[in-house]
C-alpha positions as semicolon CSV with decimal commas, in nm:
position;residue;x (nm);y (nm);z (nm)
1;X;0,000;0,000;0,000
2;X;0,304;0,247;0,066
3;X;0,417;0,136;-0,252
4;X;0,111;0,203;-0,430
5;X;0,092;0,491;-0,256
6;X;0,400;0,686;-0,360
7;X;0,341;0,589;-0,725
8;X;-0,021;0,765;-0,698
9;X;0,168;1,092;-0,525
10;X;0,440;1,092;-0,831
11;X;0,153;1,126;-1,037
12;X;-0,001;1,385;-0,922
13;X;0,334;1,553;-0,852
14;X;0,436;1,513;-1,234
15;X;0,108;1,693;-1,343
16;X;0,154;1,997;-1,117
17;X;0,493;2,035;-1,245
18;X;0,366;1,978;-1,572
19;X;0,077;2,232;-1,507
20;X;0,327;2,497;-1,383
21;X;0,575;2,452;-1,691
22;X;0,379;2,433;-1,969
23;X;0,085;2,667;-1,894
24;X;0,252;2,920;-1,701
25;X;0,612;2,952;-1,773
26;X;0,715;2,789;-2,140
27;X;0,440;3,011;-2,320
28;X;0,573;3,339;-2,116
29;X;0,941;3,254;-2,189
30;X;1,008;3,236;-1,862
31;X;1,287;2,970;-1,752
32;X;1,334;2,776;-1,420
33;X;1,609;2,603;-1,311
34;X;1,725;2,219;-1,396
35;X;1,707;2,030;-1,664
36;X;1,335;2,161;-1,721
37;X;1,513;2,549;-1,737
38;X;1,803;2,345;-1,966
39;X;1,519;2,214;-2,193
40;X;1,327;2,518;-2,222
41;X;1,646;2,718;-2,336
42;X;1,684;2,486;-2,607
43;X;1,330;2,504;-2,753
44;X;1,426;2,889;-2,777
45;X;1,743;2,856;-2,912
46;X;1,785;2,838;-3,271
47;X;1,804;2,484;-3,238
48;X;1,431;2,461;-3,148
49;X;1,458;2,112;-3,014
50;X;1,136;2,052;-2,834
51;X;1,174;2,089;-2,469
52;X;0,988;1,709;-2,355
53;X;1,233;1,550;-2,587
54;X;1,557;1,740;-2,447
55;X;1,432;1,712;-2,101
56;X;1,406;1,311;-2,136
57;X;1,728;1,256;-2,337
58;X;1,920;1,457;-2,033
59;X;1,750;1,284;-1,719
60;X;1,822;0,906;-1,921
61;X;2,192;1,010;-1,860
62;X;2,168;1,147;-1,487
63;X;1,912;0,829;-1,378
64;X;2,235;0,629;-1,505
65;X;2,449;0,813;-1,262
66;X;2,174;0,783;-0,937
67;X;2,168;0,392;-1,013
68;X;2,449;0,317;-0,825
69;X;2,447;0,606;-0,553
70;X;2,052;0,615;-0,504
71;X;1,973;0,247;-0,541
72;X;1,691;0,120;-0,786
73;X;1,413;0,193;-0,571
74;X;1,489;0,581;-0,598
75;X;1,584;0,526;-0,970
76;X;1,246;0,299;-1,065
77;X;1,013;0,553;-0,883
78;X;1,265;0,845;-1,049
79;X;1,211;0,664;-1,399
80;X;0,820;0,650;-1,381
81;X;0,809;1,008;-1,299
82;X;1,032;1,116;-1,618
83;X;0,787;0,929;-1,817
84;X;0,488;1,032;-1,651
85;X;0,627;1,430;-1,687
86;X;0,745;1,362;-2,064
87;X;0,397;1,223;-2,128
88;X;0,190;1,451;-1,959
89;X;0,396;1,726;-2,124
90;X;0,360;1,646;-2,471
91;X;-0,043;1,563;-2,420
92;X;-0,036;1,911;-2,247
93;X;0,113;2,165;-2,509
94;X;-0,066;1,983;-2,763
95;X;-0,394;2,068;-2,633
96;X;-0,308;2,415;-2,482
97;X;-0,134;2,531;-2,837
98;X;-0,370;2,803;-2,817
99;X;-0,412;2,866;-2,497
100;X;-0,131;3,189;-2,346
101;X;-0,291;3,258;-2,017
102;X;-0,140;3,553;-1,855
103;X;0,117;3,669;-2,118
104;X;0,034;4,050;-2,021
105;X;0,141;3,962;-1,662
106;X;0,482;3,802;-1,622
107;X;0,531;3,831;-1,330
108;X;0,203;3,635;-1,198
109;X;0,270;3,373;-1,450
110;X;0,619;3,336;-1,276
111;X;0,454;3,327;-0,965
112;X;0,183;3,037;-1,045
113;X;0,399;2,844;-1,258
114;X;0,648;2,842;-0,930
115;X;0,397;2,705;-0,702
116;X;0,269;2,414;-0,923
117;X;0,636;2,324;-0,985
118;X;0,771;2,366;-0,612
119;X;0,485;2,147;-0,527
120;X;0,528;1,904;-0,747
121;X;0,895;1,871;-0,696
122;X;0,838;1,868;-0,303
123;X;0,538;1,618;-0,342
124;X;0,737;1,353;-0,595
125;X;1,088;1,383;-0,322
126;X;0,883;1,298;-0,055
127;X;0,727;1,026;-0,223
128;X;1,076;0,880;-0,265
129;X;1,104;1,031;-0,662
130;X;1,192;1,301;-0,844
131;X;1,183;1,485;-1,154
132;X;1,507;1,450;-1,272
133;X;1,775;1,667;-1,331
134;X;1,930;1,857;-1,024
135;X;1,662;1,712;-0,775
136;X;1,880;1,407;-0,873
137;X;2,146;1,636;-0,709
138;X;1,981;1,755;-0,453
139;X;1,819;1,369;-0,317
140;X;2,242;1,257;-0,358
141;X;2,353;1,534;-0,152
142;X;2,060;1,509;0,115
143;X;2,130;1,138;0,162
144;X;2,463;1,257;0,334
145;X;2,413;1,588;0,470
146;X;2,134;1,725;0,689
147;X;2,107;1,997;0,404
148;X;1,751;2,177;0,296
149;X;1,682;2,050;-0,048
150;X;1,556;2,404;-0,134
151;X;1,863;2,508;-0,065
152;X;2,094;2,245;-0,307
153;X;1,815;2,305;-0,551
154;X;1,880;2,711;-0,524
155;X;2,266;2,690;-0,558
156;X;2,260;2,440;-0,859
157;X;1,991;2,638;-1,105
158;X;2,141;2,974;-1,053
159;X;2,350;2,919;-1,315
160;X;2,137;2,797;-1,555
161;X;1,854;3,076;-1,517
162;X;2,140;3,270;-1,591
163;X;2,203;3,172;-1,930
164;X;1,919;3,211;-2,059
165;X;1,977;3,577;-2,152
166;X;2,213;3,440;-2,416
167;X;1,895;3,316;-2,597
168;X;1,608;3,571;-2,458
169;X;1,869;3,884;-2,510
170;X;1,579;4,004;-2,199
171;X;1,731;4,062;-1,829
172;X;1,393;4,152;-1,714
173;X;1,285;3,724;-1,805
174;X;1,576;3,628;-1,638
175;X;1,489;3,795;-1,305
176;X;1,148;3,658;-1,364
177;X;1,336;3,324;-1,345
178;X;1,526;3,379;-1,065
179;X;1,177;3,467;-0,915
180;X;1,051;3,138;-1,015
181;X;1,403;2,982;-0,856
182;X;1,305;3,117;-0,507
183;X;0,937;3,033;-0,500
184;X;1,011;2,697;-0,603
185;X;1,273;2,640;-0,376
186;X;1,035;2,820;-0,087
187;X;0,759;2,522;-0,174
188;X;0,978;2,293;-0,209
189;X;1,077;2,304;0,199
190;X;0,751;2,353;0,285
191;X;0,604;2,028;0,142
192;X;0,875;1,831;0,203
193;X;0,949;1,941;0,609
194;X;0,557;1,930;0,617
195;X;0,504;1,612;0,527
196;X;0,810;1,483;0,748
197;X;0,762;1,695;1,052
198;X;0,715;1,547;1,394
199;X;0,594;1,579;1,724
200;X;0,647;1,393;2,072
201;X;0,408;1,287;2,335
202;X;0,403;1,290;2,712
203;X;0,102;1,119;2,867
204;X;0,067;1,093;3,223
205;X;-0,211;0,822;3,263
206;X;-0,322;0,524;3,478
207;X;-0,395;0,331;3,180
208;X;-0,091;0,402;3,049
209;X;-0,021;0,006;2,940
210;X;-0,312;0,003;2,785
211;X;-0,280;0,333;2,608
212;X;0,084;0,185;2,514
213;X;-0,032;-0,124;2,387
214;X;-0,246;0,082;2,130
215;X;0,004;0,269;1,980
216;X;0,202;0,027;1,928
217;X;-0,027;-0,173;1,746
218;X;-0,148;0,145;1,564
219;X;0,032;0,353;1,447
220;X;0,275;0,148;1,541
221;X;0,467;0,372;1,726
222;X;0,694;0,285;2,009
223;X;0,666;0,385;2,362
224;X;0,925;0,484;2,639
225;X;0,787;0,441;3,043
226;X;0,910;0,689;3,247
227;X;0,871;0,716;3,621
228;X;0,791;1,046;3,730
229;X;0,716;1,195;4,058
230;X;0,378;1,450;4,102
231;X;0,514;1,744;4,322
232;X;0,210;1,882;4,398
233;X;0,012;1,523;4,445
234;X;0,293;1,358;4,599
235;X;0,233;1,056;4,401
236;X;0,441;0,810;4,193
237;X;0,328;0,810;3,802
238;X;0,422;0,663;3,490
239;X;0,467;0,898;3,200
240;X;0,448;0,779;2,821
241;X;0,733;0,900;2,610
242;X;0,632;0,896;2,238
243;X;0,779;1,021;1,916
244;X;0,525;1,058;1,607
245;X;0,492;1,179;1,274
246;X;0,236;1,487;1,256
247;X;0,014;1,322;1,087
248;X;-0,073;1,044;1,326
249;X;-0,134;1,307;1,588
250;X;-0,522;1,314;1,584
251;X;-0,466;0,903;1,587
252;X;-0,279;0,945;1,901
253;X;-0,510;1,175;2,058
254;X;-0,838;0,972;1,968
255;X;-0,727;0,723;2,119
256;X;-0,600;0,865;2,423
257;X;-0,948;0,955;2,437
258;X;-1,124;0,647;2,405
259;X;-0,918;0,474;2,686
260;X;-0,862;0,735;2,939
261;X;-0,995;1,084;2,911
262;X;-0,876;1,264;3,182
263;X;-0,511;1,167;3,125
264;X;-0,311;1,474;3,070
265;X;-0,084;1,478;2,720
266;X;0,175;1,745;2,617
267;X;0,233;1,756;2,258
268;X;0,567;1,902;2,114
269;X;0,736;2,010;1,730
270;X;1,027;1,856;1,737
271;X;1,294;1,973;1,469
272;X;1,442;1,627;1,392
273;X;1,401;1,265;1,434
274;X;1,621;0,992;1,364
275;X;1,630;0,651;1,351
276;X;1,462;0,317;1,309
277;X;1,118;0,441;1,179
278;X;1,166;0,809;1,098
279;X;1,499;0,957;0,904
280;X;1,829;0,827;0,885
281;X;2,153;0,990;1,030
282;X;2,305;1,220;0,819
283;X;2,707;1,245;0,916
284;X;3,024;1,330;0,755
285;X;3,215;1,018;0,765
286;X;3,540;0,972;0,874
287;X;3,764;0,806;0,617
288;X;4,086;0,816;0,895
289;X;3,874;0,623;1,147
């Protein structure tokens, strides 16, 4: 079901990006970073070599590359969304030929066509995929080093957005891209930490096995006893320590609920978790040791 899961998020991922790139920005001549900003300078050059066939030739070479640092998991999932993006691409600017929605506003086309493709970049890492190009980058770099992906994305597309004054002869597009670079990037973080953010539990309860038992079975969370002291009661307790993604909060809570309402919970962000269950440890290594 994860599986399935992911595959279904890459999906929809590929068609925002698709939505942003092709409606908003390709039509306006406005470029964004990667091999999507690489493509797109080519279909303006004089070479006019269609920007979904560019964009796939380039990520077949990088996807060789991520094989052997990335693993086939990343690659197959990496692989499905190229073709799903290529495809949806093509079937896109074939039926939108006519269609140049803002072209009188630039700058709101830049902003749109950033927000579909931050959020379709953010949705398809998180779902363990990518769109190619310097997200390939970006997921290599993040495997070792506790580094925002907004940020890796940022540095390596600079240069590209760049050069496409050498084809647009416009500085004013090119700033429009480099306003495309940061609201990407911005969306980018914010799907990605929101959909790995997490929280920790106390619970102070009498049922507290009980309560324990539950979440372990769903959502299959573990749980740390604690003994604790009241210093007002002057009683002995047992406090449930629990670390959680967000989104099994209300889980948590309901259940909580169900076996002991008056038990008292404190819920807490937490800015990183790592380990068996949640993110893996991301360390320099030390090739002396």
């Amino acid at each position: 079901m994860r599986e399935a899961r992911d595959y279904v998020m890459i999906t929809f991922a590929m068609l925002s990006y698709c939505i942003g790139w092709s409606v908003f920005l390709l039509p306006n001549n406005i470029t964004t970073g990667g091999v999507p900003g690489i493509s797109s300078i080519l279909e303006w050059s004089p070479l006019h070599i269609p920007a979904q066939l560019s964009y796939f030739v380039i990520n077949a070479g990088l996807l060789i590359i991520a094989l052997k640092i990335l693993g086939w998991k990343f690659c197959v999932k990496t692989v499905y969304a190229v073709f799903v993006l290529t495809a949806s691409l093509s079937l896109t600017r074939d039926y939108t030929a006519s269609l140049h929605l803002l072209h009188d506003q630039p700058f709101m086309a830049a902003v749109l066509g950033a927000a579909f493709c931050g959020t379709g970049v953010g949705l398809g890492l998180s779902s363990n995929g990518s769109t190619g190009g310097t997200d390939i980058v970006a997921a290599i770099i993040n495997k070792y080093r506790d580094i925002s992906l907004g940020r890796i994305i940022l540095i390596c597309d600079v240069i590209i957005i760049s050069s496409s004054y050498f084809v647009l002869k416009d500085w004013e597009r090119v700033i429009y891209g480099y306003v495309v670079l940061y609201i990407s990037a911005f969306c980018v973080d914010q799907v990605v930490n929101s959909l790995r953010r997490s929280v920790q539990f106390f619970i102070i309860s009498d049922k507290y096995e009980e309560i324990g038992k539950r979440i372990n079975n769903d959502p299959h969370r573990g749980c740390t006893v604690i003994d604790a002291h009241g210093f007002y009661s002057g009683r002995e307790v047992k406090m449930l320590f629990v670390l959680a993604k967000q989104n099994e909060s209300a889980k948590i809570f309901e259940l909580i609920n169900t076996i002991d309402p008056n038990a008292f919970v404190s819920q807490s962000a937490v800015i990183g978790v790592y380990g068996e269950g949640f993110d893996r440890f991301k360390v320099k290594k030390n090739k002396h040791v």
